[in-house]
C-alpha positions in Angstrom: 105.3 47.8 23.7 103.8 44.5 23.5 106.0 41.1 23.3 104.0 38.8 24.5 103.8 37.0 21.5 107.4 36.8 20.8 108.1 33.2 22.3 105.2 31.7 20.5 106.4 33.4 17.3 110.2 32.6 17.6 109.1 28.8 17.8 106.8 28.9 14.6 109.9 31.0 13.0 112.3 28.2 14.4 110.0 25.3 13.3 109.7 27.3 9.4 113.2 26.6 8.8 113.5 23.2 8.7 110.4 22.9 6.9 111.2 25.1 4.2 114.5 22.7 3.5 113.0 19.9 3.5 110.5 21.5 0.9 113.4 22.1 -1.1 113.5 18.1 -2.1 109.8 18.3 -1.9 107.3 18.3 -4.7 106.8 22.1 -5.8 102.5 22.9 -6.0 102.1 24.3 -9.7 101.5 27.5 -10.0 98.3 26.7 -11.8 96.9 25.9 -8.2 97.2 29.7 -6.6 95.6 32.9 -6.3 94.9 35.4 -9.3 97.7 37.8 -7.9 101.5 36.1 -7.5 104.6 37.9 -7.5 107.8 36.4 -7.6 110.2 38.2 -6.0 113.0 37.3 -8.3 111.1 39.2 -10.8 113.2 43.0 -11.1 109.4 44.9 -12.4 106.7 43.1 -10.3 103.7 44.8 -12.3 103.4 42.1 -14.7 101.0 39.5 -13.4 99.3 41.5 -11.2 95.5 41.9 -11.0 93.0 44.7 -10.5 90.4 43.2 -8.1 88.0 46.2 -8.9 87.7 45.2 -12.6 87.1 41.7 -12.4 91.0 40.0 -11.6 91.9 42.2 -15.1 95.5 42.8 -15.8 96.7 46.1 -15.4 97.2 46.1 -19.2 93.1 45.7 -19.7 92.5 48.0 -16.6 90.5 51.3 -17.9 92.2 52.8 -14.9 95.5 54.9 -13.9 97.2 52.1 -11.4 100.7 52.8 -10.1 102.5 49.4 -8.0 105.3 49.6 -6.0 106.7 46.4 -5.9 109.3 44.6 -3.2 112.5 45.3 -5.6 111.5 49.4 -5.0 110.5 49.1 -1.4 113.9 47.4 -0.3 116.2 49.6 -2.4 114.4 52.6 -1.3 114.2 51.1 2.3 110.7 52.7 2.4 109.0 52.3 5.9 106.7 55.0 6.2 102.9 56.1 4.0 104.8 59.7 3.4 107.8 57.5 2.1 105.6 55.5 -0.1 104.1 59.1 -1.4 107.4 59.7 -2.5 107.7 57.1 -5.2 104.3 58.5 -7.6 104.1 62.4 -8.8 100.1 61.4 -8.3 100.5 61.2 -4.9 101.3 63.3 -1.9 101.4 64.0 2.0 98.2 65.0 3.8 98.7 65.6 7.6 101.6 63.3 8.0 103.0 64.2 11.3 106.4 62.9 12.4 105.7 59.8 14.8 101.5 59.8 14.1 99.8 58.0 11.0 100.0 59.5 8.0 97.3 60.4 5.5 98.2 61.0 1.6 96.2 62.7 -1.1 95.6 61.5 -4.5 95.3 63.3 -7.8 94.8 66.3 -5.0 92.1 64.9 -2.4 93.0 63.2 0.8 92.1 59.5 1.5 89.2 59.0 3.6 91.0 56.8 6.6 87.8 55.3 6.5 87.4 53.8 3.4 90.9 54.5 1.2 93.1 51.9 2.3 92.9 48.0 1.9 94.6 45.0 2.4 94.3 42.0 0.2 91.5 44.2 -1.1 89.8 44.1 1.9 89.5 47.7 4.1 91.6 48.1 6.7 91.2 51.0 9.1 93.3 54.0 8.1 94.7 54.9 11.5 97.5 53.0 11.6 101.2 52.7 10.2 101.2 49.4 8.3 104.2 47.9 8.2 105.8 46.8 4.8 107.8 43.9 5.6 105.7 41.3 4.4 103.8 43.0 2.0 104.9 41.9 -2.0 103.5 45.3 -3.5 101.4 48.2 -3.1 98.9 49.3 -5.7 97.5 52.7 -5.8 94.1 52.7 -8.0 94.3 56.6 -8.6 91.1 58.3 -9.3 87.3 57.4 -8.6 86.8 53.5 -7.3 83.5 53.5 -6.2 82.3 50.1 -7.9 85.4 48.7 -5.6 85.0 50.8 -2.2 81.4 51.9 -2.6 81.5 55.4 -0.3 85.2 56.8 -0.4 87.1 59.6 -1.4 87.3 60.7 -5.2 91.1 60.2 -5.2 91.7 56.3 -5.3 92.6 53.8 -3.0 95.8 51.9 -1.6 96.1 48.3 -1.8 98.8 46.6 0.3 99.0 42.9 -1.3 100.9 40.5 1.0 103.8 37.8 0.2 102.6 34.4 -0.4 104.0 31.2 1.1 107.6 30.3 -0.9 110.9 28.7 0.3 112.5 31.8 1.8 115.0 32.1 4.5 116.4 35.5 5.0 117.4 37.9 7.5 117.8 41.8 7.2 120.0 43.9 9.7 120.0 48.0 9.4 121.1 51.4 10.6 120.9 54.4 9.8 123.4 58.2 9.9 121.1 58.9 13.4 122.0 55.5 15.0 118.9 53.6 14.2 118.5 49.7 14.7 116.4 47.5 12.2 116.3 43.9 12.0 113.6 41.7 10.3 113.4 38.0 9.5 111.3 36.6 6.2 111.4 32.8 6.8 108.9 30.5 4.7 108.3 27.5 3.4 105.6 24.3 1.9 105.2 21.8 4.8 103.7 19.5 2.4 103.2 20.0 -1.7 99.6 21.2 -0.5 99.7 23.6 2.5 102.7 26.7 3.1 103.7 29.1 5.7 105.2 32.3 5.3 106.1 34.7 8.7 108.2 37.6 8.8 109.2 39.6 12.1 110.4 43.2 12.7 112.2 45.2 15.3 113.0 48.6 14.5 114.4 51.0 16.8 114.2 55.0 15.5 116.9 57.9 16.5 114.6 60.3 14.7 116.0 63.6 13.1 113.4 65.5 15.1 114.6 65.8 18.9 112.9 63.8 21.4 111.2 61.9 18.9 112.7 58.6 19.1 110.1 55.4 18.4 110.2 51.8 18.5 108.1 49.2 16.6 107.9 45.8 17.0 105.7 43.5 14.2 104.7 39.8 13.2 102.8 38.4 10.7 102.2 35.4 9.4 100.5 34.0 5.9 99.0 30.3 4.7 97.7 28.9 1.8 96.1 25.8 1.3 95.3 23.8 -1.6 92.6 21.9 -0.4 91.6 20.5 -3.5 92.7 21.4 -7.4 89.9 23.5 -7.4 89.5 25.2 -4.3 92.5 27.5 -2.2 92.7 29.3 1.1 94.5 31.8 1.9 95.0 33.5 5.2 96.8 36.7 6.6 97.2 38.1 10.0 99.9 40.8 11.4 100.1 42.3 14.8 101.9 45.7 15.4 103.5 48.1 18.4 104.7 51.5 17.9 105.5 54.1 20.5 106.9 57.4 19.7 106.2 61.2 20.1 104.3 63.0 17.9 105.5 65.8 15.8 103.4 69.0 15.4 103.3 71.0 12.8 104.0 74.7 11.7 101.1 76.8 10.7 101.4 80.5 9.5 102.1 83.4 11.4 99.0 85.5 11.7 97.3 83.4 9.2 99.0 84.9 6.3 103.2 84.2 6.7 105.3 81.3 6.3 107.7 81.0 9.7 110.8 82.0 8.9 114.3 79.6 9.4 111.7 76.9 10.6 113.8 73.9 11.8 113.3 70.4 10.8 115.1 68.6 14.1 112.8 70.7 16.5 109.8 69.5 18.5 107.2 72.1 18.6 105.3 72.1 22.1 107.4 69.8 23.8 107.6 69.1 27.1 109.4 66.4 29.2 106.2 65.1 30.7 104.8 63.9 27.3 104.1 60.4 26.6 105.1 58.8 23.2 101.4 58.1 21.2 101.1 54.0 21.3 99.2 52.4 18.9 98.7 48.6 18.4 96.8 47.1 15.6 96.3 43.9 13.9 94.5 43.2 10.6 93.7 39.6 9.4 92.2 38.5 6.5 90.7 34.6 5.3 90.0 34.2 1.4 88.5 31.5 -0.3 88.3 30.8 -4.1 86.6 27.6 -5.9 87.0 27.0 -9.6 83.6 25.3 -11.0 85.6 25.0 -14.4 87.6 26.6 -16.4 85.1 29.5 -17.1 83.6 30.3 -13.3 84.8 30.7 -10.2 83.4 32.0 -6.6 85.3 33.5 -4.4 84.4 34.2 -0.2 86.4 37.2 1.6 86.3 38.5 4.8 88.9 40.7 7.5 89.0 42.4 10.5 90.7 45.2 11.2 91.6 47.3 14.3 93.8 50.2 15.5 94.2 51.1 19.1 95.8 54.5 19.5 97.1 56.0 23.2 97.2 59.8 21.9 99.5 62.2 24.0 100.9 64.9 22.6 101.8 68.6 23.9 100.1 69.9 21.0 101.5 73.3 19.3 98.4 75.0 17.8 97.0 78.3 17.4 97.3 81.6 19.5 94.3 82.2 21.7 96.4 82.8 24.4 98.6 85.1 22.9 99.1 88.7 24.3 99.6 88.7 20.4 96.3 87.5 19.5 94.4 88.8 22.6 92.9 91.6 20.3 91.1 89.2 18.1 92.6 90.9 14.8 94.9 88.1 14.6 93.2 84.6 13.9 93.5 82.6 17.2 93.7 79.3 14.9 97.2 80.5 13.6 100.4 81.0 15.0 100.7 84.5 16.1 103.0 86.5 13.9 105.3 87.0 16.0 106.0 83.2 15.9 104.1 82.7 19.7 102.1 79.3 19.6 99.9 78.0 22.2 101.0 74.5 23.9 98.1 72.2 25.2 97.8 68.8 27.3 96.2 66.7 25.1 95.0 62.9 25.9 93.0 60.3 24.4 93.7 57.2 25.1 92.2 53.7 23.9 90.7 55.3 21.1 89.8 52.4 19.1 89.2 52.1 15.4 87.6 48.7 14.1 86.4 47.6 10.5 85.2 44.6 9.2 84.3 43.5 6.0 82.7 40.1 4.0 82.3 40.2 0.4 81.0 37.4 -2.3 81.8 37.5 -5.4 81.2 35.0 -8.6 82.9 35.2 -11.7 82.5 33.8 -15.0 82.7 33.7 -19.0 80.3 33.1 -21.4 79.6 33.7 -24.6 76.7 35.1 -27.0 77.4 34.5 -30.7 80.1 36.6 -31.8 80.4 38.3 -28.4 81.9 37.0 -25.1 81.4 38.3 -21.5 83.8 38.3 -18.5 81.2 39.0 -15.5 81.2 39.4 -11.9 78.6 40.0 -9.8 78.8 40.0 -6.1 77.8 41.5 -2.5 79.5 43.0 0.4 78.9 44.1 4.0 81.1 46.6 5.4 81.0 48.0 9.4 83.0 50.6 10.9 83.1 51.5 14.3 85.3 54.2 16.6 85.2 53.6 20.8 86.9 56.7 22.7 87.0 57.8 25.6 86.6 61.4 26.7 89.4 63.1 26.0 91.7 65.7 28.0 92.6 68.8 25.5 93.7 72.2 28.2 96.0 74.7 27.5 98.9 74.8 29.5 101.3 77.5 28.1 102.3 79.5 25.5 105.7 79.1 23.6 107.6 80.4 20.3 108.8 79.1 17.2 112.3 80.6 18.5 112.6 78.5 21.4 115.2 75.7 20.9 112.6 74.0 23.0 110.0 75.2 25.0 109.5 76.6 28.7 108.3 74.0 31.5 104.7 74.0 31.7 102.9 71.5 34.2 100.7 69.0 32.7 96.9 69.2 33.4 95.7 67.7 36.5 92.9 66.5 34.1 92.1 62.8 33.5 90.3 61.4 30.2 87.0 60.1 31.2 85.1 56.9 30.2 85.0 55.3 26.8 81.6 55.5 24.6 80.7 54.5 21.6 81.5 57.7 18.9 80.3 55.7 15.5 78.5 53.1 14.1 79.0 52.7 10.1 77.3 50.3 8.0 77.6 49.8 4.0 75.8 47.0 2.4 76.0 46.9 -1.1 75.7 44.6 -4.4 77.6 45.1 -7.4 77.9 43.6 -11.2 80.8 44.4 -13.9 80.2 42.9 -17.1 83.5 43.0 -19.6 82.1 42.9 -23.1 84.6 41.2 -26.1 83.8 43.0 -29.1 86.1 41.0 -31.6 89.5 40.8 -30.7 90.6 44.9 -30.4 87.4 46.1 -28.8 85.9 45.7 -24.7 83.1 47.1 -23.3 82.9 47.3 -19.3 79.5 48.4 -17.9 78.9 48.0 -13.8 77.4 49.0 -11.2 77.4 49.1 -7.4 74.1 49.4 -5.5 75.5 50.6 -1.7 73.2 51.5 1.6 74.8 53.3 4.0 73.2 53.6 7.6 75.8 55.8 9.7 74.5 56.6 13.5 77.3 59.0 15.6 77.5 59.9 19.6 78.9 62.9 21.0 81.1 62.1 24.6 78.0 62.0 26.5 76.8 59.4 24.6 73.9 61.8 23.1 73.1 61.0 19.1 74.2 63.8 17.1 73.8 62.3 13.7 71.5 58.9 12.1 72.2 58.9 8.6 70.6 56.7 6.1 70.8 56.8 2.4 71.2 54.9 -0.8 72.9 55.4 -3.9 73.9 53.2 -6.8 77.4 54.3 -8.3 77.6 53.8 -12.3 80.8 52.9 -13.9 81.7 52.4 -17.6 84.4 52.2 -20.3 85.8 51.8 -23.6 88.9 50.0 -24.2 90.5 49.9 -27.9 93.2 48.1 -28.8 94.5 48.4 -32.1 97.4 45.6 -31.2 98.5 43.7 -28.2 100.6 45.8 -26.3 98.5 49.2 -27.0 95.0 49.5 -25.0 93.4 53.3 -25.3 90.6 53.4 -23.2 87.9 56.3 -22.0 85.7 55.8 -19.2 82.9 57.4 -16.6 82.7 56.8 -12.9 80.7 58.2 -9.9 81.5 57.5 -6.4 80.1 59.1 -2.8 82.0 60.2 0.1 80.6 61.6 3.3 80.5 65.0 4.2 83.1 66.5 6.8 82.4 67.9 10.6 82.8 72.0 10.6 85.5 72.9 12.6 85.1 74.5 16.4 85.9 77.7 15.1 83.3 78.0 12.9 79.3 79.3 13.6 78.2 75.6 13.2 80.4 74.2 14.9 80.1 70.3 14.8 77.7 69.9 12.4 77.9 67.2 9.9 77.4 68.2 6.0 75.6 66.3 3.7 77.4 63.5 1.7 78.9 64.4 -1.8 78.3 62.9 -5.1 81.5 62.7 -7.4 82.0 62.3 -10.8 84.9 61.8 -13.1 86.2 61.1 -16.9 88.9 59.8 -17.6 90.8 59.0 -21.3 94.0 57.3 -21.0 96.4 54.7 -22.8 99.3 52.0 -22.1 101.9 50.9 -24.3 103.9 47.7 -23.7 107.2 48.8 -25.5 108.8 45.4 -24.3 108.1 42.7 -22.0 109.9 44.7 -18.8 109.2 48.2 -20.4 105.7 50.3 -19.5 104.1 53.5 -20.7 101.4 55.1 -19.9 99.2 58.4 -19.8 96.4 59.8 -18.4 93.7 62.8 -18.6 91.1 63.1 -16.2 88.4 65.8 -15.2 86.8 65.1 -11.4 83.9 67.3 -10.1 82.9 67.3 -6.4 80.9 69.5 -4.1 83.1 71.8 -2.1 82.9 72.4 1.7 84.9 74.8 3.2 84.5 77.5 5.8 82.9 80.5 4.3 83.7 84.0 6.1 80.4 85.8 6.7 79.2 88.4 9.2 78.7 85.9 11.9 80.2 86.0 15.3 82.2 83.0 14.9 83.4 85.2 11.4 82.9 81.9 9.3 80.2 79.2 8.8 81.2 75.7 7.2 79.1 75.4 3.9 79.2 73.5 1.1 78.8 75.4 -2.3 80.1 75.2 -5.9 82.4 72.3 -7.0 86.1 71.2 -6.6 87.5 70.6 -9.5 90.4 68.7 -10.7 91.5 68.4 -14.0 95.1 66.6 -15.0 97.6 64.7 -17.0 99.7 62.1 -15.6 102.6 60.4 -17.5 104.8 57.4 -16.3 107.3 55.2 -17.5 108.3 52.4 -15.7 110.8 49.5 -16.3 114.1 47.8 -18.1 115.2 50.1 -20.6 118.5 48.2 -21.5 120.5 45.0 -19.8 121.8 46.8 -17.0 118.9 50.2 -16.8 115.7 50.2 -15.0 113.7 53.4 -14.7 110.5 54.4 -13.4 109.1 57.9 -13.8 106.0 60.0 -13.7 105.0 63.4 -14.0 101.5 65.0 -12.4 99.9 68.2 -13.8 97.0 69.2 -11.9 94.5 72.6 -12.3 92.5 72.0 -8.9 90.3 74.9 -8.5 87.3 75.6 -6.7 84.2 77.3 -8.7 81.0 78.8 -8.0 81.6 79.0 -4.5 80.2 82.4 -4.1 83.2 83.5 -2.1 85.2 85.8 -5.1 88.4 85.0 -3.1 88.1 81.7 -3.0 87.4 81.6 -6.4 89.8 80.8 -9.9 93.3 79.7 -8.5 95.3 76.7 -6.8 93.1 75.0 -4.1 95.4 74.4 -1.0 98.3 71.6 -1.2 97.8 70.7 -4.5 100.7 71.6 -5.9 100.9 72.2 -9.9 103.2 69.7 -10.9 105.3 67.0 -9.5 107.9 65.1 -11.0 109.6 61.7 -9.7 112.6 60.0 -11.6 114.4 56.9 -9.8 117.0 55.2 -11.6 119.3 51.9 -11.4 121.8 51.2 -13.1 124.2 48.2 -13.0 127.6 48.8 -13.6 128.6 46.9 -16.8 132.3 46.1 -15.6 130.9 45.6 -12.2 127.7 43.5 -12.2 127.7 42.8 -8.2 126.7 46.6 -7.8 124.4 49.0 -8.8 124.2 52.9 -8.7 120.5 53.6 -7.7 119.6 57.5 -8.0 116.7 59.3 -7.6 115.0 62.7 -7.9 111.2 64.7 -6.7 110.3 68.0 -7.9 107.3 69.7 -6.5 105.9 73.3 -7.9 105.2 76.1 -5.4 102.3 75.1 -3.0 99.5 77.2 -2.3 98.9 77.1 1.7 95.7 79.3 2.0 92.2 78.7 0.6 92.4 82.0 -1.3 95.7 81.0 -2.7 97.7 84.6 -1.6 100.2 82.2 0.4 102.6 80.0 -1.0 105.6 77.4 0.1 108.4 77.3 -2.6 108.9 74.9 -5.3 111.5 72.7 -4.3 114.1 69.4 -6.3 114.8 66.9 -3.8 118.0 64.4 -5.2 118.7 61.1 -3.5 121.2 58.3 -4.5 121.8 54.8 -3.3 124.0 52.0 -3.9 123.1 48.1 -4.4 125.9 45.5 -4.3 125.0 41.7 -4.4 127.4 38.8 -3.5 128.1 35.8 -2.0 129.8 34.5 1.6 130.0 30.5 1.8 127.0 30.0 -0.3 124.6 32.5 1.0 123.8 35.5 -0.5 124.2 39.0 0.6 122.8 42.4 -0.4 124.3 45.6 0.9 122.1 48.8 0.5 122.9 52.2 1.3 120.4 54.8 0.6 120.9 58.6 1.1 117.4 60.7 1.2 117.8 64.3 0.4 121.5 64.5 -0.9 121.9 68.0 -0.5 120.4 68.3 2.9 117.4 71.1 1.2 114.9 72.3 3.2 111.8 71.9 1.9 108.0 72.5 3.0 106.1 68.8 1.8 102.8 69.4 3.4 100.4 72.4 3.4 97.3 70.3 4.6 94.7 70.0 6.9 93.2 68.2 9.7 89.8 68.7 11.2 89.7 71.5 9.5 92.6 73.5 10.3 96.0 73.8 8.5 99.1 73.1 9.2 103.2 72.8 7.3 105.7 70.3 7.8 108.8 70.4 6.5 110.9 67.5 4.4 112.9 65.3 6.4 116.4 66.5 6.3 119.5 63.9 4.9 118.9 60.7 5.9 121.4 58.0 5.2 120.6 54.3 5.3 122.3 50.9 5.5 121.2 47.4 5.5 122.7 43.9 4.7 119.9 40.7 3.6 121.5 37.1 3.9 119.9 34.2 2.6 119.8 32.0 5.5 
């Protein structure tokens, strides 16, 4: 764990505080003077005012898109810290591979997020291999379904947005624990130094007693924000965080023999481990600069750029597969499964400094004309976009073999191995130009036609530094929609979008092992509409049909017994619902429902073919609720509830995980001690302590089950210093 930069942050903290009083007596800037996208955080539903970058700085109101946001009000009373926790809050979304003390991944509308390219900060990519802290983020906004004009290559599922606070004349502190003896503590201090320039930091400590044995963490985080009003027509804003984490990594289940769901699998026990395993360590920072000037009232430019980077110190005593077996030394039992009688192989694995940076610049100019009867809202703009992944070569030997049984496992000695010298794995470039014009048709009728132009020159190294892959293609990715509304708070809209990901590696196992397939070409429609029913009160709805070539691992006649291919389509068609809001004085509610048919087709594997593709679960449901108590303002009764249908866990959908209700509650209860205010939340996760499988996804091509976290109770107190 890194505090170095403690002292030097402490002082800027210190020196925050008195600024931010004396900016209490000071001139206030007008709001007029900042960025597009401002929160206030005494606001109880922070989706109104907020702006889709992707379709021109639109409100989500005139946004032809399915958006979710999870603002600061929901991430405190849920005390969310964790991607998987975040999952939690939409029925479009779910875990991917989101092991206990690693970063997570999360699907979308059923397709992971491409670590890549599906995650952004301030709109900007950030690299995906990381836990980013929440503390001084204002809201998260997941753009659910195909954003290519906005990412250029990604995944067809969407993209995740973390928008930071903004300077303001806050002074709190937040102290927490938790039923397994956890310690939290973070600071939020800010404040305008003069009525032109502010400052907003916020620090965290968090120590974890995880639920899973010998996975204990710690994390330590700072970030700071600015904005400047340099003049009335030009702003800055900047961003940069730092982060530490260390803890153990959590491996997951996989089915016995390829076929069977383990039996009384435990959620506190740590498969593979061994007293000689290091906690995985990753630092990262991301920082962002972004400047917007206002010609006039109609046009505006505005200058973007961030760096991003992830540092990750792998160790793990990996549980995976059976080769080793007596079980499996037959070969009639898959050697990339546990064996069934619950035996799983342990191995040494190492790879540290692996190092993940991206960096991105975009330009953008907007502006509003008009052409007789017609006006235009355009913006047109370029963007350059590298990636790049240093590691060194990495120690992976099998040690021992263990089972599912063991409370933990026998004492294996590490490897006397050592990871060897760091080389450049990938270089990634994506330059691209884009244009959205927004058409005014009258006053109930928009057009939006745009386009995004991207080259992508991708070059990747195996661990001797040989070049396995040079990649170089271009592709312009369409986007259009219709957007009708009939009165101001209905919009119905229908629209068409393509987007291109990359293809994936085949796994080891398979007769190709290593190769790269060729990049995919997604397309989706999508009809959907939004109903204001009050000021604080949101409806909404959704269909949408995605198409996307499908790459999986074919079983053939080949000595490997499968060859990765890609043939026939994925396909995902759904409905999603949501309501979200102030139903009376004293009832807020958000909800959503997800009903997905994900299938693959034409794959020319009959098994494959017609049902449930692999963790994509039917339906899922989510319902939190708060309620103040009418007799008993000061506190509120938060409650919440997540129902997921049975989960198919095999590609030819014979194997399933059980539908499951999860139930949480929570309390809130605001008041006052000699002028500052307090909150007090307490949060229970998984009331009735149900085990539940939440994961039956994939990594690098082979699959794996966690379970659900078991009960998890939370407390924390915020004073207003």
């Amino acid at each position: 764990m890194n505090f170095s930069r403690t002292p030097l942050l402490l002082a800027l903290l210190t020196a925050l505080c008195p600024a931010a009083q004396a900016a209490d007596t000071a001139t206030t800037p007008q709001t007029t003077d900042l960025a597009p996208v401002q929160v206030k955080a005494s606001t109880h539903n922070d989706r109104h005012g907020t702006a889709i970058d992707a379709y021109g700085n639109a409100s989500l109101h005139d946004t032809p898109a399915s958006v979710t946001v999870i603002g600061r009000r929901q991430i405190e009373d849920r005390q969310i810290r964790t991607l998987s926790e975040l999952a939690r809050e939409d029925a479009s979304l779910g875990d991917n591979y989101a092991p206990v003390g690693y970063y997570q991944d999360i699907s979308i509308r059923g397709y992971p997020l491409d670590p890549a390219t599906g995650f952004r900060f301030n709109n900007l990519t950030v690299t995906g291999e990381q836990e980013i802290a929440l503390e001084d983020k204002q809201q998260v906004q997941v753009l659910k379904g195909l954003a290519g004009l906005q990412a250029g290559v990604m995944e067809p599922g969407g993209v995740v947005n973390y928008v930071s606070k903004r300077p303001a004349n806050v002074r709190t502190v937040t102290l927490g624990t938790d039923s397994h003896g956890s310690r939290y503590g973070a600071l939020d201090l800010g404040g305008w130094l003069t009525p032109d320039f502010g400052l907003r930091a916020n620090l965290a400590w968090e120590d974890t007693h995880s639920y899973v044995h010998h996975a204990d963490g710690r994390r330590n985080f700072y970030s700071i924000a600015a904005d400047w009003h340099i003049t009335p027509k030009a702003t800055l804003e900047l961003d940069s965080d730092d982060q530490a984490s260390a803890q153990r990594s959590v491996s997951g289940y996989q089915l016995l023999g390829g076929s069977v769901i383990p039996p009384h699998a435990s959620t506190s026990r740590m498969l593979g481990f061994e007293p000689w395993q290091q906690p995985v360590s990753v630092h990262t920072s991301n920082t962002s600069a972004r400047f917007n000037f206002a010609f006039d009232d109609d046009w505006i430019v505005r200058l973007a750029a961030g760096h991003s980077r992830s540092v990750i110190n792998d160790n793990v005593a990996f549980a995976y597969g059976c080769f080793y077996s007596p079980d499996c030394a037959s070969g009639a039992t898959p050697g990339n499964f546990f064996a069934p009688n619950g035996d799983y192989d342990v191995y040494d694995y190492r790879s540290p400094d692996d190092t993940r940076v991206s960096d991105e610049a975009r330009a953008t100019l907007q502006g509003h004309f008009d052409t007789g009867s017609v006006s235009h809202d355009i913006s047109v703009g370029t963007s350059a976009f590298r990636r790049t992944i240093d590691r060194r070569v990495e120690v992976y030997d099998y040690v021992g073999t263990a089972n599912i049984a063991d409370v933990d496992p026998p004492y294996f000695p590490p490897s006397p191995n050592q990871p060897g010298a760091s080389r450049r794995r990938l270089t990634s470039w994506q330059h691209s130009v884009f244009a959205l014009d927004r058409i005014h048709l009258g006053d109930h009728w928009q057009v939006i036609a745009g386009d995004r132009f991207v080259r992508l020159h991708e070059r990747a190294w195996d661990s001797s530094g040989v070049l396995e892959r040079d990649t170089v293609m271009s592709k312009a990715l369409p986007q259009a929609a219709v957007l009708w509304q009939p009165t101001a708070p209905l919009t119905a809209y229908l629209s068409y979008s393509e987007g291109l990901s990359l293809g994936e590696e085949a796994p080891y196992w398979t007769s190709n092992n290593g190769d790269m397939l060729a990049p995919r070409l997604s397309r989706q429609i999508e009809a959907g509409v939004k109903y204001a029913m009050s000021d604080a009160f949101d409806l909404t709805g959704a269909i949408y049909h995605i198409r996307q070539p499908y790459q999986f691992a074919q079983p053939d006649n080949s000595a490997a017994g499968f060859t990765f291919v890609q043939h026939g389509e994925e396909v995902h068609t759904g409905l999603e619902l949501g309501a979200q809001g102030r139903v009376s004085d004293n009832l807020h509610v958000t909800a959503s429902a997800s009903f997905i048919r994900a299938e693959a087709q034409n794959t020319g594997t009959p098994a494959y073919e017609g049902h449930q593709v692999a963790n994509v679960p039917h339906f899922r449901a989510v319902l939190h609720a708060d309620y103040r108590l009418p007799f008993l303002p000061k506190l509120s009764l938060l409650g919440g509830w997540r129902y997921a249908s049975p989960n198919v866990a095999t590609p030819d959908g014979r194997v399933r995980v059980s539908a499951y209700n999860v139930f949480d509650a929570g309390l809130r209860y605001a008041t006052q001690w000699h002028d500052h205010a307090l909150t007090w939340r307490l949060s229970m996760d998984n009331v009735f302590n149900r085990f539940y499988w939440r994961d039956t996804g994939s990594s690098g091509g082979d699959s794996y089950l966690f379970p659900g976290a078991q009960r998890l109770a939370r407390l924390s107190l915020t004073m207003a210093l």
